[in-house]
PAKOLMI-684211 format. One record per residue (C-alpha): residue in three letters; x, y, z. Coordinates in pm, whole numbers, padded with zeros to 5 digits, always signed. Each point is the difference from the previous one (the first is absolute). Layout:
REM residues N
ALAXYZ/...
***
This chain:
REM residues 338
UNK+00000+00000+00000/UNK+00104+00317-00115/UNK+00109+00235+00296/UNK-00087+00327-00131/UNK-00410-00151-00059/UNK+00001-00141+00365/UNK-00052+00081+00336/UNK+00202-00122+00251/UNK-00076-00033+00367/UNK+00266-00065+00304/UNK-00228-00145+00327/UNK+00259-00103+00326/UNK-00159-00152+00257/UNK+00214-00012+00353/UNK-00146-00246+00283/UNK+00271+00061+00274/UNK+00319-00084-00080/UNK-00093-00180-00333/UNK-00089+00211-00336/UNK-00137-00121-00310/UNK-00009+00207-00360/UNK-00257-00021-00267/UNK+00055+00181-00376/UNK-00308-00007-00215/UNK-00028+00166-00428/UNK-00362+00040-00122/UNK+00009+00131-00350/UNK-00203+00056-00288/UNK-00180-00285-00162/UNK-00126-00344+00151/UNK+00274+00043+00273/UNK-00146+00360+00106/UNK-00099-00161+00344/UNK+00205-00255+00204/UNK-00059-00138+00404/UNK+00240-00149+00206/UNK-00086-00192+00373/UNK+00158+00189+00302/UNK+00328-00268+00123/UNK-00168-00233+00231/UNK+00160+00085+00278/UNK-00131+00415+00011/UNK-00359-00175-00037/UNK-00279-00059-00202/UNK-00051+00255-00274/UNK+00087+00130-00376/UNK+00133+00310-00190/UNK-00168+00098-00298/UNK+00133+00256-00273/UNK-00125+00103-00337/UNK+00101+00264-00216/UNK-00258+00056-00292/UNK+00142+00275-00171/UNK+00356+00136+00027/UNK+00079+00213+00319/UNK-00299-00071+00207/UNK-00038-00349+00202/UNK-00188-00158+00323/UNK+00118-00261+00279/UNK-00249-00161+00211/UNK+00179-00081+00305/UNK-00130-00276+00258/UNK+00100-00188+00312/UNK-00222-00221+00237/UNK+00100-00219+00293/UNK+00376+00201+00022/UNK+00195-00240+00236/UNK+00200+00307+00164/UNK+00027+00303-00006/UNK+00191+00141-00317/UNK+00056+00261-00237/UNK-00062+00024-00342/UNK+00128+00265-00252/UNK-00153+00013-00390/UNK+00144+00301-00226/UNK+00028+00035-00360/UNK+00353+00041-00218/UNK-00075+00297-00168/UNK-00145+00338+00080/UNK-00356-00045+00118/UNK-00282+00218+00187/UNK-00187-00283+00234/UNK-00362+00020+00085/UNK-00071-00233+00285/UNK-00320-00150+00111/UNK-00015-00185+00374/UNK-00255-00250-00073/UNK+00036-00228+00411/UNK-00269+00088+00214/UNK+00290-00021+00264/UNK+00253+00245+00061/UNK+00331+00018-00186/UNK+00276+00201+00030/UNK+00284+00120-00260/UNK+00318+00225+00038/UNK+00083+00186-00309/UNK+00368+00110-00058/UNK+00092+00360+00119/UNK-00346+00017+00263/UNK+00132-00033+00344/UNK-00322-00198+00117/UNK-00181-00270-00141/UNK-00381+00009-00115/UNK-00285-00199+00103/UNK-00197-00137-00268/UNK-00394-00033+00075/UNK-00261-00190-00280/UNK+00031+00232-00290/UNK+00229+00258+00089/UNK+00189+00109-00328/UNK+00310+00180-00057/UNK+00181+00159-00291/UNK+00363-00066+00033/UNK+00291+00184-00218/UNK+00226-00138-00254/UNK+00283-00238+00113/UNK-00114-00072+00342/UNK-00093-00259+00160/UNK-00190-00137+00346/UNK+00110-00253+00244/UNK-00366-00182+00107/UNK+00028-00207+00353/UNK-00205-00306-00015/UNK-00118-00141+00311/UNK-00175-00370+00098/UNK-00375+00062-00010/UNK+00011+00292-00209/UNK-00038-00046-00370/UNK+00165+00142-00284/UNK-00211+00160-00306/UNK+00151+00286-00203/UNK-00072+00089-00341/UNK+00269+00247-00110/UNK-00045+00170-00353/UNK+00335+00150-00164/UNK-00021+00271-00254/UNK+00325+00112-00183/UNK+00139+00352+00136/UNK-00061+00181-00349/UNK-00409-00067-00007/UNK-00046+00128+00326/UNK+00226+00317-00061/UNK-00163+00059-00327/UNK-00347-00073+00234/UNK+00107+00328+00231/UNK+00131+00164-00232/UNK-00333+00081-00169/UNK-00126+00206+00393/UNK+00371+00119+00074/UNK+00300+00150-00161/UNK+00186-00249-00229/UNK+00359+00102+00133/UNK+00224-00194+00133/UNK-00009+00202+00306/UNK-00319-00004+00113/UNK-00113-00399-00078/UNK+00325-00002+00223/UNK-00176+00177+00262/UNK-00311-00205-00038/UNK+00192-00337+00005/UNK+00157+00061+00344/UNK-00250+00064+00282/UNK+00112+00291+00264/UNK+00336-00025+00209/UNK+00153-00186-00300/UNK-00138-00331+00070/UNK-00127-00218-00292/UNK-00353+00026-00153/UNK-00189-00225+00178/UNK-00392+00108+00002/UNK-00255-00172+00239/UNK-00390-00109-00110/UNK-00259-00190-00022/UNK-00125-00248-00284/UNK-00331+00209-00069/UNK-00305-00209-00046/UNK+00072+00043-00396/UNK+00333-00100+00047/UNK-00093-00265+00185/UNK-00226-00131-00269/UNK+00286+00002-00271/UNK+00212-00160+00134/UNK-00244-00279+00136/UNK-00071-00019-00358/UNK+00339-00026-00172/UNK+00078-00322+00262/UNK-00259-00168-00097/UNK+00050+00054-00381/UNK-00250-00216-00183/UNK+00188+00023-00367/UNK+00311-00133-00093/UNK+00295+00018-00287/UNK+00034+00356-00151/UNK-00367+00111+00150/UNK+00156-00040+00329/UNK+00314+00198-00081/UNK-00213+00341-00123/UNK-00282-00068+00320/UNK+00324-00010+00242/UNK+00125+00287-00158/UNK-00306+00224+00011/UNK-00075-00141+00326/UNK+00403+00093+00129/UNK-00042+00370-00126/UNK-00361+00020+00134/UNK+00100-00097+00331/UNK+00299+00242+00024/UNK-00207+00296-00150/UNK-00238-00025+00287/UNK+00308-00029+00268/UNK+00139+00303-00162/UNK-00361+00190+00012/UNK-00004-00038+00293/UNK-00005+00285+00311/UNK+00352+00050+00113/UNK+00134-00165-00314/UNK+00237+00224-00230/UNK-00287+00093-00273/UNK-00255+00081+00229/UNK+00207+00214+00287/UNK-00257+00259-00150/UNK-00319-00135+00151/UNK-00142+00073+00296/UNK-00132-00288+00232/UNK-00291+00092+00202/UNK-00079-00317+00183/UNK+00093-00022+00353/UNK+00049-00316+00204/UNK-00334-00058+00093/UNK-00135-00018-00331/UNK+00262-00193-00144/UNK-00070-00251+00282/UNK-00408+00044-00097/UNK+00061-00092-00354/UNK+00226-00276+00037/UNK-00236-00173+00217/UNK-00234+00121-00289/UNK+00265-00195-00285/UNK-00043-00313+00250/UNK-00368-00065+00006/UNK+00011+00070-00416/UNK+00275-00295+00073/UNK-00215-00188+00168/UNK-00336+00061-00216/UNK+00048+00054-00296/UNK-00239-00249-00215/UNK-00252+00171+00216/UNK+00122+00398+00142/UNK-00163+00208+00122/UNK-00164+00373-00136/UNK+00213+00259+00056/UNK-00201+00134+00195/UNK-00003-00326+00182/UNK+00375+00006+00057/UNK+00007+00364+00111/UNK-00202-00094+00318/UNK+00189-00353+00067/UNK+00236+00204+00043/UNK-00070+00349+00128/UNK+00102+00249-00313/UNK-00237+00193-00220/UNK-00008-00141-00333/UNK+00169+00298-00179/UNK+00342-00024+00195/UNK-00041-00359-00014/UNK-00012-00031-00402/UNK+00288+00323-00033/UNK+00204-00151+00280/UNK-00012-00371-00154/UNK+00056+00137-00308/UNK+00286+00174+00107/UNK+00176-00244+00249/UNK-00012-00314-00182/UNK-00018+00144-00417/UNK-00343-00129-00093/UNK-00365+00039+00030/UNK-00197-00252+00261/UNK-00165-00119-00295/UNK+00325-00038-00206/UNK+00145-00198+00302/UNK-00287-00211+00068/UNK-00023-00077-00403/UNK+00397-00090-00020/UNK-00064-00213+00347/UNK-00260-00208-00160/UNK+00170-00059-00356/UNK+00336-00054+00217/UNK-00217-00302+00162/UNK-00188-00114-00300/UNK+00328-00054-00184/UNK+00147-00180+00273/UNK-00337-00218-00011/UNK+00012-00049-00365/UNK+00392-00108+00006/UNK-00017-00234+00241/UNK-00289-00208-00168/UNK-00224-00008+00279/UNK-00304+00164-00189/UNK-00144+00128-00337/UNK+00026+00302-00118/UNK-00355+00102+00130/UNK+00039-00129+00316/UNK+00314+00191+00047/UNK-00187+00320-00095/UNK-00292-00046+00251/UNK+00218-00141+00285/UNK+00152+00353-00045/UNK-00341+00206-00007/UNK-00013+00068-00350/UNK-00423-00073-00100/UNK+00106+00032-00380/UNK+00229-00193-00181/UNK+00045+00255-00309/UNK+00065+00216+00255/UNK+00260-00175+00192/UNK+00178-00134-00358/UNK+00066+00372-00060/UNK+00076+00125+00259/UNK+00272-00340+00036/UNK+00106+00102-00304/UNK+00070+00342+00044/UNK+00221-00076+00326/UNK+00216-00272-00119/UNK-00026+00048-00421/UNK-00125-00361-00046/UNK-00335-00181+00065/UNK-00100-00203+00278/UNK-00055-00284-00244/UNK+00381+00062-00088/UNK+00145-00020+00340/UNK-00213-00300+00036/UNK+00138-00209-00265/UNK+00358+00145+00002/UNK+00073+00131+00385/UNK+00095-00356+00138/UNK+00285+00002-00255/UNK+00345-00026+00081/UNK+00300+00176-00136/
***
């Protein structure tokens, strides 16, 4: 495999005094994605890269049942911007190089990391490992800022390197959109090149909405209204959609659940998590009825009413819209194998 059309992953994994080194390539072409089991002694669990398109790739990262506590390290060769996702319901925690004190890493906190650097994540017995880390080469994201700031040198300079010199390193939260995407590009329902250009728009979706989001270099402009209270109100607001949504309630419904008028509710949805409640709800059911669908256990139509939809013409296009291929498609074709 060409070098130049690859890229190429370094993972080191160090359980005391014992260390163990995995190099993975993903490419373009049939090879874009490979997987490789965690050695047997760190625990159970797999790293997964693909690279669908030149100078933007993914790793899936997991570890269950870790025998003892150890430490696990997974950078890129080249120059990279990393977008990571913490998908554990436990805690985690990470040290990234040049930050005197190591983060803790709660279910879906998200962080935008600079080019050429690189975490250290502790990995503990009874705390499992999930991290999906998306790498985007240096020059998009530049050419990204570029278009809201000054295109010298200078000042990307400036906006690369957070205050007191240390490295860009820019704390979130997967947003309920986010979320969604990048539920959806894991479970991937197409394969051969249809899966390389849905990884890729799913890769540069996912980043765009880290990078739109408040506190992120783009949108430094905004002004976040929200305080605590109602960020706390409308997550407990995202949980019951969680929870119900083949059934959810009005919004008006949902605004007295949970104790907000129904105009900050919708705005401050809208603007905490990047989507409507009824674009969320809509992307949680087709994320379900695909996973139905691929895994055999129903018919198309029984997919679409397990998930609330009452019309099938309606459910086919709106299926279609989300995920550019019919229901009857990812019924026939999503159980395939690369």
């Amino acid at each position: 495999m060409d070098r130049t059309d690859s890229f190429h992953l370094h993972g080191a994994f160090l359980n005391g005094v014992r260390g163990r080194e995995i190099d993975l390539a993903a490419g373009a072409g049939n090879d874009h994605r490979v997987r490789q089991k965690l050695p047997s002694e760190i625990g159970s669990g797999m790293i997964e890269l693909a690279s669908p398109a030149r100078g933007i790739a993914y790793c899936r990262y997991t570890c269950k049942s870790a025998f003892e506590e150890y430490r696990s390290r997974v950078a890129p060769f080249s120059e990279h911007f990393t977008v990571t996702v913490h998908l554990n319901r436990g805690n985690g925690e990470v040290g990234i190089e040049g930050l005197s004190r190591p983060i803790t890493l709660r279910y879906l906190d998200s962080y935008i990391i600079g080019p050429s650097l690189t975490g250290t994540q502790v990995v503990r017995p009874g705390l499992d490992a999930d991290e999906a880390v998306f790498f985007v080469d240096r020059e998009l994201i530049e050419s990204c800022l570029s278009e809201t700031l000054s295109a010298s040198s200078e000042t990307l300079a400036k906006c690369l390197t957070a205050p007191g010199g240390e490295p860009l390193l820019i704390p979130g939260r997967a947003g309920a959109a986010m979320e969604l995407a990048v539920r959806q590009m894991l479970s991937c329902g197409v394969s051969g090149s249809l899966a390389r250009l849905y990884l890729e728009a799913k890769i540069l979706e996912i980043v765009a909405l880290r990078l739109s989001q408040p506190g992120s270099p783009q949108s430094s402009s905004r002004r976040f209204l929200l305080l605590r209270r109602d960020r706390e109100l409308l997550e407990e607001a995202r949980f019951l959609l969680l929870q119900r949504y083949a059934d959810p309630p009005t919004i008006s419904g949902l605004a007295r659940e949970i104790g907000m008028n129904t105009t900050k509710l919708k705005a401050g949805f809208k603007e905490l998590y990047g989507t409507t409640i009824f674009g969320f709800v809509q992307a949680l059911r087709l994320q379900a009825a695909l996973q139905l669908i691929r895994d055999g256990d129903c018919t198309v139509t029984e997919a679409a009413t397990a998930v609330g939809y009452h019309s099938l013409s309606a459910f086919t296009t709106a299926f279609s819209s989300e995920y550019g291929f019919s229901p009857r498609y990812a019924k026939h074709h999503g159980n395939r194998r690369e």
